[in-house]
Structures are given as C-alpha cells and as structure tokens.
C-alpha positions in Angstrom: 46.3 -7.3 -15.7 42.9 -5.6 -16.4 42.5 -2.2 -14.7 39.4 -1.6 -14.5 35.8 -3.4 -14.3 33.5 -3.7 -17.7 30.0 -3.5 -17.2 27.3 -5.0 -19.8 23.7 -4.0 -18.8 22.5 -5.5 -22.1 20.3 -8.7 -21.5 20.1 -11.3 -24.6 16.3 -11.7 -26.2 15.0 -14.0 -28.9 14.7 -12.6 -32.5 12.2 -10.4 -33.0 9.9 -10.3 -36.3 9.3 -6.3 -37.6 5.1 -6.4 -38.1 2.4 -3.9 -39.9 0.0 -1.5 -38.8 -2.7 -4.5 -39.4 -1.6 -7.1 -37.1 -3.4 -6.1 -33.9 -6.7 -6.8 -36.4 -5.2 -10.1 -36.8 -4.5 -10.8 -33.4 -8.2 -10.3 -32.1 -9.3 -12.1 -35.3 -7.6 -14.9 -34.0 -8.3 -14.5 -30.7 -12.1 -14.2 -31.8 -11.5 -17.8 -33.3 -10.7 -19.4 -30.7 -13.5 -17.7 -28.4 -15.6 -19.4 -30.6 -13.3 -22.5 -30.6 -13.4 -23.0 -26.8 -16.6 -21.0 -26.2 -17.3 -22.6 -22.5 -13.8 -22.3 -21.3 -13.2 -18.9 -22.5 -16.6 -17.7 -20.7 -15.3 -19.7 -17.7 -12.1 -17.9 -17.4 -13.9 -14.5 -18.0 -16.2 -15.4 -15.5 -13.7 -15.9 -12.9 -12.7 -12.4 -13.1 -16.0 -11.1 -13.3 -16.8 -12.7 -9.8 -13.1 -11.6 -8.2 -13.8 -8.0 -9.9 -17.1 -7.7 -7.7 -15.4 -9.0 -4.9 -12.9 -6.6 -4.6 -15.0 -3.4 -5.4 -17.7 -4.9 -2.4 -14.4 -5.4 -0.1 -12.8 -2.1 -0.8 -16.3 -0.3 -0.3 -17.1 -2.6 3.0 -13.9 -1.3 4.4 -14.6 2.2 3.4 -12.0 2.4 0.9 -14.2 2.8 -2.2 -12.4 5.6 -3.5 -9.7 3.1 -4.4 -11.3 1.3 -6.6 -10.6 3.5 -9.8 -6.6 2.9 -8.7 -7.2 -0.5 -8.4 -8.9 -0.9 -11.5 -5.9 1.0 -12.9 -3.3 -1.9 -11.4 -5.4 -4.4 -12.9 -4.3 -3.5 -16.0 -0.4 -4.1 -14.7 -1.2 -8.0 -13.2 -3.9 -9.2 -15.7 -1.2 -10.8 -17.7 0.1 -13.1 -15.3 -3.8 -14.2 -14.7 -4.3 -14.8 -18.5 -1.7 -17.8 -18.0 -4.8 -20.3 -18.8 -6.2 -18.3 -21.9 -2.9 -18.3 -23.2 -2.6 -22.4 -22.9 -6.1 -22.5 -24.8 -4.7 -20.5 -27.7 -1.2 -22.8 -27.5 -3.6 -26.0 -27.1 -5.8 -25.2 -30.1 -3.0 -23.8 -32.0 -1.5 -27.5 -31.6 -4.6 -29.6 -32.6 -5.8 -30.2 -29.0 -9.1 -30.2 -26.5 -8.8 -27.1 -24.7 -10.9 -27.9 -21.5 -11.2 -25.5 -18.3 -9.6 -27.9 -16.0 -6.3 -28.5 -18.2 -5.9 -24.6 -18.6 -6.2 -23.7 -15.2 -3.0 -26.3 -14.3 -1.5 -24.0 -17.0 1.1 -22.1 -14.6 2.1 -25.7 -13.5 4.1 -25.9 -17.3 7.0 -23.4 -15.8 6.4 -22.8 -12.3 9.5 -21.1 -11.6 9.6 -18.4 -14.6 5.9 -17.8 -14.2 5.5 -17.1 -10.5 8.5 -14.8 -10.7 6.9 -12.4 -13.9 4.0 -13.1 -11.2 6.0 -11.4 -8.5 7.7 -8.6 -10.6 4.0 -7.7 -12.2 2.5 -7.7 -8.5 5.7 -5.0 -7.5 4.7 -2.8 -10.5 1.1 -2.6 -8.9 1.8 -2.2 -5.7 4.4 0.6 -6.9 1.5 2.1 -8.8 -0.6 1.8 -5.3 1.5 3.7 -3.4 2.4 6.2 -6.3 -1.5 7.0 -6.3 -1.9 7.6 -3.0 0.9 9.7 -2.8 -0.7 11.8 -5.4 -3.6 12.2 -3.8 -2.2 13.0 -0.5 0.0 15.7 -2.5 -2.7 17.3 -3.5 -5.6 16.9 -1.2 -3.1 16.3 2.0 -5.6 13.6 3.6 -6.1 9.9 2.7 -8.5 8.9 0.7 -12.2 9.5 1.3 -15.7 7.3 0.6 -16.0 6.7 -3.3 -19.1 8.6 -3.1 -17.8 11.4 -1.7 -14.7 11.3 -3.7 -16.5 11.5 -7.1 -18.7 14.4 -6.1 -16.5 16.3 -3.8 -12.6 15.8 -4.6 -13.3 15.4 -8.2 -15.4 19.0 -8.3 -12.7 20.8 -5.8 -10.4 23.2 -7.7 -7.1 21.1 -7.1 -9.1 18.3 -9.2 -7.5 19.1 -12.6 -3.9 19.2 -11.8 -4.6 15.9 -9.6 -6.3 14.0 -12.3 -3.4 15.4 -15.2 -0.3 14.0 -12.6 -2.0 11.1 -11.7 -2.5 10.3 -15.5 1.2 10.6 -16.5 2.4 9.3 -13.7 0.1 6.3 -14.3 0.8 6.1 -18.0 4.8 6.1 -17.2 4.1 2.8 -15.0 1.8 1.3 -17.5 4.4 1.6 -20.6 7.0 0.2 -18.4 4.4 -3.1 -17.4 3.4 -3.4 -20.9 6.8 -3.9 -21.9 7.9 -6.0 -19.6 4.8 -8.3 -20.3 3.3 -8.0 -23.4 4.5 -11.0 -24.5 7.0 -12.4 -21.7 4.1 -14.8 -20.3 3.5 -16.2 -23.2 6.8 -17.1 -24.1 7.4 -18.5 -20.7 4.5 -20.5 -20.6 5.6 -22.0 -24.7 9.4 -22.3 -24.1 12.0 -22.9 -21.4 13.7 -19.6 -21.3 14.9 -17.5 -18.5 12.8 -14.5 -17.1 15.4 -12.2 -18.2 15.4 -13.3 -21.3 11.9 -13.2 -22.0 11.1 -9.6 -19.8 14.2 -8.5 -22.7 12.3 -10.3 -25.6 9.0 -8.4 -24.6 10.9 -5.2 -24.2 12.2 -5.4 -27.5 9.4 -6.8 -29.0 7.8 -3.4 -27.9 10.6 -1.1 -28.7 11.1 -2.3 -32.3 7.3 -2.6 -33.1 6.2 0.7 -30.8 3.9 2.2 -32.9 2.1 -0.8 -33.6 2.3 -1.9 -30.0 0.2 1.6 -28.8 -2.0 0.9 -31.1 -2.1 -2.5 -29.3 -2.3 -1.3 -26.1 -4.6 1.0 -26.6 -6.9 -1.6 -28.1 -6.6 -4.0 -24.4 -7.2 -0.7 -22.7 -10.7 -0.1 -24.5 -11.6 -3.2 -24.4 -10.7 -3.9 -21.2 -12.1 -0.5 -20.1 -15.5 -1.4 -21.9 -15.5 -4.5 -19.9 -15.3 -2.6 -16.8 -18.1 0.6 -17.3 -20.6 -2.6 -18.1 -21.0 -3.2 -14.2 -17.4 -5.9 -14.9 -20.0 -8.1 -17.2 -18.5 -7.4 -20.3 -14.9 -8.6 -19.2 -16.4 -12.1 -19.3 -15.9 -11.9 -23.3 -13.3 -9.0 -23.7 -10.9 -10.5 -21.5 -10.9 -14.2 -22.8 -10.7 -11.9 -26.3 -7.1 -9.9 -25.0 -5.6 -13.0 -23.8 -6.5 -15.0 -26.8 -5.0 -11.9 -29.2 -2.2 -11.5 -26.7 -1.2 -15.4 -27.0 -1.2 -14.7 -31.5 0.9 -11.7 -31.0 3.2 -13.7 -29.4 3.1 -15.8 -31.9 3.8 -13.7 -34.3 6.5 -10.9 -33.0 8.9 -13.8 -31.7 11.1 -15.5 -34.1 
C-alpha cells in the first residue's frame, strides 16, 4: 500500500531545437518577406491596431484616466500575442503555398477555438494583474489614484518620490513581462499550427525560452523596440512594425519547435 502521495509539477512540451545568436535576424528577414508577400493584409491588420490604439488613449483621456495610458501601453505588450492570431495564419498560409487574404486570416482563431481563447484568457489575467500591480505602485508611493496625464507627466514625474516610483514600477513590470513572454512567445503559434493542449504548448514556449534565453532577450528586446517605435510615432508606425513581430514571431516558431 502506498504511504504517501507523489507529486509531478512537470508539464510535457514538444522538442525544442537549441538556435544562434543570428536567428532573431532571420526571423524578421522572414517576417519582412512576407510583409512584402501579403503587403495589403499585413497593413490591414496593422491598421486595426492603429485605429483600437487611438481609441483607447481618446477613451482613457475622455474619462480622465490619461495617466493610464503609459500602463496600458505596457499591458499591450502582455495580450498582443493573442491578437496576432491572423498574422501568424498569413505566415503559416504563405509558408504552405497559399493566398493569404484579410478575410481568411481574421477567421484564423476559428482553426482551435478552444486552446486559443483560453491563452486568450490567461494573457488577459497577466494584464489585468499587471493593471492592478501598477496602480498599487502608484498608490504606494503617491497614496492617491491616479491623476490627468498631463498633470502626471509634469507634476508626479518631477516630485521627489518619482525615481524610486519609476525603478519599482520597472522591475516589477519587467518580472510580469518575462513571465508573459514565456508563456507566449511561441504558444499561439503552435496552437494555431497543431492540435495540442494549452499546457503543453504554454510548457513548449517556456522551454523554448528557457533553453534559448539569451537569444530570446535579444528577441524580446527587439518586439519591445520595435513595438515601442511604433508607439512614440503617434501609434502610426505599428501599422508596419507589428504585422513585422507577428510575421518573425510565426518563423521563430518555426524554427525553435521540433
């Protein structure tokens, strides 16, 4: 008779290939390729977000919640992958030989339904984590909630608290973002080209990550600038940087998984 209860925490993932330093340039050469492939559905898709990037900024300032635009920006960063679903199925598409056309792309999530609105869910609890954690910070330090973005950039961001505030609010934003990277660097992708469970595929990314992680912050660090570039143009330039991540995203997929 057993006496006691074993527990194993360890969650099965697909094989992993071991990359080099050069593959991120190989994933956004790629990615560049199809840009150029699908041209009019890429720009579509960026467009999208441009238009839903302005519409959240004029909400959160009609509300007079503007200061929360720089956390919400942040959080984008955690859920973009989920809404890169159709850029991925243009990479998979042309990768296969086929027409990649808007409409077909956007009835991408439709391919796994189940698996994708669940890394859906889990991304959106990492944000709204991230939501709470920042406003917590703030409220730590300044003790109120948050003020007007225009006030907030020239008065809490100049009051003597600011540097503390700004270096906590960093790591404890970074800690969140290494933990959503992992999770979905390339779990959406895998879900959206095989019929694997989320588990499964949230473990692939993780190990993906782990056994690649000094090529993966190099990765990371190249979505954040790009991404980040996107946003300081006014949001116009994530019509072609973001069509650009999720195209590189769906080749480094392509290439990490064995």
């Amino acid at each position: 008779m057993a006496t006691g209860l074993h527990w194993d925490m360890t969650f099965e993932h697909l094989p992993i290939r071991r990359i080099d330093v050069d593959a991120p340039s190989r994933w956004l050469g790629n990615g560049w390729n199809d840009f150029k492939a699908a041209p009019r559905t890429a720009l579509a898709h960026g467009g999208a977000f441009v238009l839903v990037s302005y519409f959240i900024v004029l909400s959160l300032n009609a509300l007079g919640l503007g200061s929360l635009v720089p956390a919400v920006a942040a959080g984008f960063f955690l859920v973009a992958p989920i809404l890169a679903v159709g850029l991925y199925d243009v990479s998979r598409r042309l990768e296969a030989g086929q027409v990649a056309t808007f409409e077909d792309t956007v009835l991408a999530f439709l391919r796994n339904v189940p698996g994708l609105a669940t890394m859906g869910l889990v991304l959106m609890l990492c944000m709204a984590v991230w939501m709470q954690v920042a406003l917590l910070v703030f409220m730590l330090f300044f003790h109120a909630t948050p003020p007007a973005l225009d006030h907030f950039l020239y008065g809490i961001l100049t009051a003597p608290q600011a540097v503390p505030f700004v270096i906590v609010g960093t790591l404890v934003g970074a800690v969140i973002a290494a933990a959503g990277f992992a999770i979905s660097a390339i779990s959406i992708p895998l879900l959206l080209d095989r019929d694997v469970p989320v588990l499964v595929a949230i473990s692939t990314s993780v190990a993906a990550v782990t056994e690649n992680w000094k090529v993966m912050i190099g990765w990371a660090a190249t979505i954040v600038v790009l991404v980040g570039f996107g946003i300081v143009t006014g949001f116009i330039g994530l019509a072609v940087t973001l069509p650009l991540v999720g195209f590189g995203t769906w080749h480094a997929y392509r290439e990490l998984v064995g």
